[in-house]
C-alpha positions, -999 to +999 in steps of 0.1 A: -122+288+289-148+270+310-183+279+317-214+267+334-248+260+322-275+251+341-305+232+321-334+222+344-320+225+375-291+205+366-255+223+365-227+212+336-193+225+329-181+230+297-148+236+282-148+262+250-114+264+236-095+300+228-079+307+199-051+324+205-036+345+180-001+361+188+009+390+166+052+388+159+063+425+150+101+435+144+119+458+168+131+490+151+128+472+120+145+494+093+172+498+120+171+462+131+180+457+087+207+482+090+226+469+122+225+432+108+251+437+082+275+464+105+279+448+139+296+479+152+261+494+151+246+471+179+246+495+208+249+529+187+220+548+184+204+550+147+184+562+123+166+556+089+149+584+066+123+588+044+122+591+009+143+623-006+164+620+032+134+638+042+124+631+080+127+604+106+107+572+101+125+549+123+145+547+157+166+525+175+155+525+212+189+548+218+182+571+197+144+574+210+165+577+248+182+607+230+145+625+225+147+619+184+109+621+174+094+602+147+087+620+119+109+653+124+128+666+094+161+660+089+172+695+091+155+696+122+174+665+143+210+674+122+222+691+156+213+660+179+223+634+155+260+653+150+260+657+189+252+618+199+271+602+166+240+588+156+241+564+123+217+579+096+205+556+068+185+564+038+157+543+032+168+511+015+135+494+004+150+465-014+173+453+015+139+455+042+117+440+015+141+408+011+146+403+050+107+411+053+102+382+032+127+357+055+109+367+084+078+356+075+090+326+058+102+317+091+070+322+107+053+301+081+077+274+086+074+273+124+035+276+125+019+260+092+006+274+060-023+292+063-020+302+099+005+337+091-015+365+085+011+391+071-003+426+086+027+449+075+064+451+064+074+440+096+041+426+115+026+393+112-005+377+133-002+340+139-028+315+148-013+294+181-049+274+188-030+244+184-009+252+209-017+235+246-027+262+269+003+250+290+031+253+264+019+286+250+038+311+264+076+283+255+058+284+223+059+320+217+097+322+232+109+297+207+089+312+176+108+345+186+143+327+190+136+311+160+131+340+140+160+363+154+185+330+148+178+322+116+168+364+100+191+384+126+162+404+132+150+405+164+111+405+170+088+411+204+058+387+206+021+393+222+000+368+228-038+370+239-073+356+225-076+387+205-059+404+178-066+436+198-052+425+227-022+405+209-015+440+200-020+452+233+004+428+247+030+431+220+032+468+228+038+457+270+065+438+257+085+462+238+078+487+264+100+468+288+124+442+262+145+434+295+116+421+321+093+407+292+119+392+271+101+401+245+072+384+255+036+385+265+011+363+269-023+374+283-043+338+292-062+348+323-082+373+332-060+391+359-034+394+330-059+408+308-074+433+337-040+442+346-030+448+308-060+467+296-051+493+330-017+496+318-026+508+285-037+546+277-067+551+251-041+565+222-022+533+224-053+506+217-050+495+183-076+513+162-082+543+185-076+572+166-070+607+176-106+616+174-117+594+195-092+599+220-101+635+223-136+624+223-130+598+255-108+620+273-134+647+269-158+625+291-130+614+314-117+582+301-086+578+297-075+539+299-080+507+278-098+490+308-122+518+311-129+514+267-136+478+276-165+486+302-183+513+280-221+502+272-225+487+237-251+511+224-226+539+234-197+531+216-222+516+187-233+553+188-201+571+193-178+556+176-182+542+143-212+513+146-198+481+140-162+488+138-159+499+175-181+479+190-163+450+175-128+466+189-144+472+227-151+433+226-119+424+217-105+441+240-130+419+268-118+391+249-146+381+225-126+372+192-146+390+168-114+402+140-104+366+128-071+359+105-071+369+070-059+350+043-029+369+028-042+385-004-018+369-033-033+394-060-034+428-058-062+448-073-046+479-078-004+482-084+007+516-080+045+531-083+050+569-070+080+589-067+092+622-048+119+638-070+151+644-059+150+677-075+121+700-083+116+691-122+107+714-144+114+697-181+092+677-196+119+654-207+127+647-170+087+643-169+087+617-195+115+595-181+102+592-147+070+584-155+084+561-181+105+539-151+075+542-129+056+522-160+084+499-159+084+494-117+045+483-119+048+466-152+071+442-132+046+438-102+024+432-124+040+402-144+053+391-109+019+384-100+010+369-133-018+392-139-027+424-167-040+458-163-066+474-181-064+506-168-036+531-162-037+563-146-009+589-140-003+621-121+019+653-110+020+673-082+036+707-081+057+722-061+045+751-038+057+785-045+058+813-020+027+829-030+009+792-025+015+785+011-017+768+023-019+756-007-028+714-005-011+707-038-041+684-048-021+661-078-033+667-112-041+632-127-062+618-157-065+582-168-078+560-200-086+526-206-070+503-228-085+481-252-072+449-239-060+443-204-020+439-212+016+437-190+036+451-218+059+473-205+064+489-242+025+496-243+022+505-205+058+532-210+036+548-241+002+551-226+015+565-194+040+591-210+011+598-233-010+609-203+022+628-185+025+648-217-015+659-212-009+672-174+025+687-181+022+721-179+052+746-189+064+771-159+052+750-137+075+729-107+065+695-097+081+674-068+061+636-076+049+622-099+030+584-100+015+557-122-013+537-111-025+501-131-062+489-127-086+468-139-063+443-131-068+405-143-057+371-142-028+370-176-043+342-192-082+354-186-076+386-209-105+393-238-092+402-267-104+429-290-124+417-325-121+448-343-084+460-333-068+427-350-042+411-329-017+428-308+024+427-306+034+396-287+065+403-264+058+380-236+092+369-244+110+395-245+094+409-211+099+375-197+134+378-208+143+411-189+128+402-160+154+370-156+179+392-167+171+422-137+160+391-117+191+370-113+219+400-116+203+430-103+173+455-107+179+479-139+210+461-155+183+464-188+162+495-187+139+508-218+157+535-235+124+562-223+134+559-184+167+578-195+203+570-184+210+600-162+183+608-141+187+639-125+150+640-106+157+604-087+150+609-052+183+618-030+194+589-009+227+599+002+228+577+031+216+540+019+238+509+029+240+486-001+220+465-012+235+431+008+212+404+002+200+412-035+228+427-054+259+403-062+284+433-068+267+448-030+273+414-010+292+413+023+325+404+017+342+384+045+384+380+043+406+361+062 
């Protein structure tokens, strides 16, 4: 970008360079992960549900061309989805966590460490300010070949010297795969203009539905008129800082910069829907008992410790409760010494399950939350309490174990062996990429 200054009557030209940032974000992800392993699936339209086979959270574009909402219950879209043969998964976290994790590999490998911000399971901003003004838009082309050749997920790419309008653009591309190729890059001015008048207020990154109501209320109804609201109105109307720092993004002032991806998490959290409304307190116990286990092995995976632990219940609505915002019913305690020990973290969390439990009563989730969380070889010990049980080994062990074979080929004998309140997931694929005995098999 080049702009003239004029110091005491005499005129100069200088050249500031743009940082472009291009956001890469998966098309149809969880469908994209399904149709990788079952060719046949390519041009069929499909589906993926939430937990419990609940509702809709993701489409392929021919099942959105079919009018299949996001978000509508299952029971709802049965009729449709029977009508159009439309392939229904259940949601199969492990397989899109493990192809997650290739595709941004990829993206580090193509553009550097340090310059991949991971946004979301399938969303990643990437710095391209190294890239010459001239090759940027190749560039973007080949990081998205790259990615769909070496993952088999395809991806759309937007380019622009915002993340705001990187979004903006990446949207334009999906919008029309065919025409774009998947691909936008907005480097002028007219591209931005023309961009920012293509694009309605509820589809600007950040906008929410308040604030669309609130716009269109005065008459505004487009991204391009956002961008040409005056600063002490939106500074005023809409949340200070925050959207006056999204209005200039969208004129292109860079004022959101890449974040460095956060290695350490400060809070670990495992929650469930049941399958089945649970009433025992036995069933009680032995969920809350695996969900111990789940963030005991985030934890160690992270090489930290947790100080705190927290668990709770929601209950199930009964007829005479509808309205009724089934606020969970949780409590907490703090442990003497920060610890991963899933033996320690099982007890202290059933412990607290057995506080909230209450008999009659029918609850559909249940969580465990871990906080307080530290660095594993920074914990204080405690003076008075003498020195704890040391099964570093034995965790260290397990997690190998469910590691290299497969998650839950050792479980603690509290997370039960039946499991009758697991959520339903009648319709998950296996488990292709992590599970040897759930590999594709090829025959000749």
């Amino acid at each position: 970008m080049c702009v003239s200054v004029q110091p005491r009557g005499m005129i100069y030209t200088l050249c500031i360079p743009i940082h472009m940032k291009a956001i890469v974000d998966c098309n149809s992800f969880y469908c994209s992960c399904e149709r990788l392993f079952v060719p046949k699936l390519r041009n069929r339209p499909v589906v993926v549900l939430s937990n419990n086979d609940g509702c809709v959270i993701a489409r392929s574009d021919e099942a959105k061309k079919l009018g299949i909402a996001m978000g509508v219950p299952y029971f709802e879209a049965r009729s449709i989805i029977h009508q159009h043969n439309i392939a229904v998964f259940s949601s199969n976290y492990n397989l899109y966590g493990d192809l997650s994790w290739r595709v941004m590999e990829t993206l580090r490998q193509f553009a550097g460490e340090g310059q991949v911000e991971v946004y979301s399971v399938d969303e990643a901003f990437v710095d391209l300010s190294y890239v010459d003004p001239e090759q940027l838009e190749r560039t973007a082309r080949e990081m998205r070949v790259r990615v769909e050749k070496w993952t088999g997920i395809p991806v759309s790419v937007g380019v622009a010297p915002t993340k705001t309008l990187a979004k903006l653009a990446n949207r334009l591309a999906k919008k029309d795969k065919i025409q774009s190729g998947c691909v936008m890059a907005l480097q002028t001015d007219e591209e931005r203009i023309q961009a920012l008048k293509q694009t309605r207020l509820e589809d600007v990154w950040g906008v929410g539905r308040a604030y669309v109501r609130k716009l269109n209320a005065k008459g505004y109804t487009s991204a391009w008129e956002l961008a040409h609201l005056p600063d002490a109105w939106v500074h005023r109307e809409m949340g200070g800082v925050v959207g006056l720092r999204l209005v200039r993004e969208l004129r292109g002032e860079p004022c959101i910069e890449l974040k460095e991806e956060l290695v350490q998490k400060q809070m670990i959290a495992t929650t469930r829907m049941f399958g089945v409304p649970v009433t025992e307190l036995s069933d009680i116990r032995e969920a809350v008992a695996s969900y111990a286990t789940r963030a005991a092995e985030k934890l160690r995976r992270q090489f930290s410790a947790a100080d705190t632990v927290q668990v709770f219940l929601i209950r199930k609505q009964t007829e005479e409760e509808i309205g009724w915002r089934g606020e969970a019913s949780s409590t907490y305690t703090r442990l003497p010494v920060a610890t991963s020990d899933t033996l320690l973290l099982i007890k202290t969390a059933v412990q607290l399950a057995e506080q909230l439990y209450r008999r009659g009563s029918v609850y559909k989730k249940a969580g465990v939350l871990l906080g307080g969380i530290v660095p594993a070889d920074a914990c204080q010990g405690d003076l008075f309490a003498g020195p704890a049980p040391d099964h570093r080994k034995l965790m260290d062990m397990i997690d190998n174990i469910n590691f290299s074979q497969r998650d839950e080929l050792l479980v603690f004998g509290a997370c039960g062996t039946k499991r009758h309140w697991q959520m339903k997931q009648q319709h998950r694929s296996r488990k292709y990429t992590t599970r040897w005995e759930e590999m594709l098999r090829v025959e000749g």
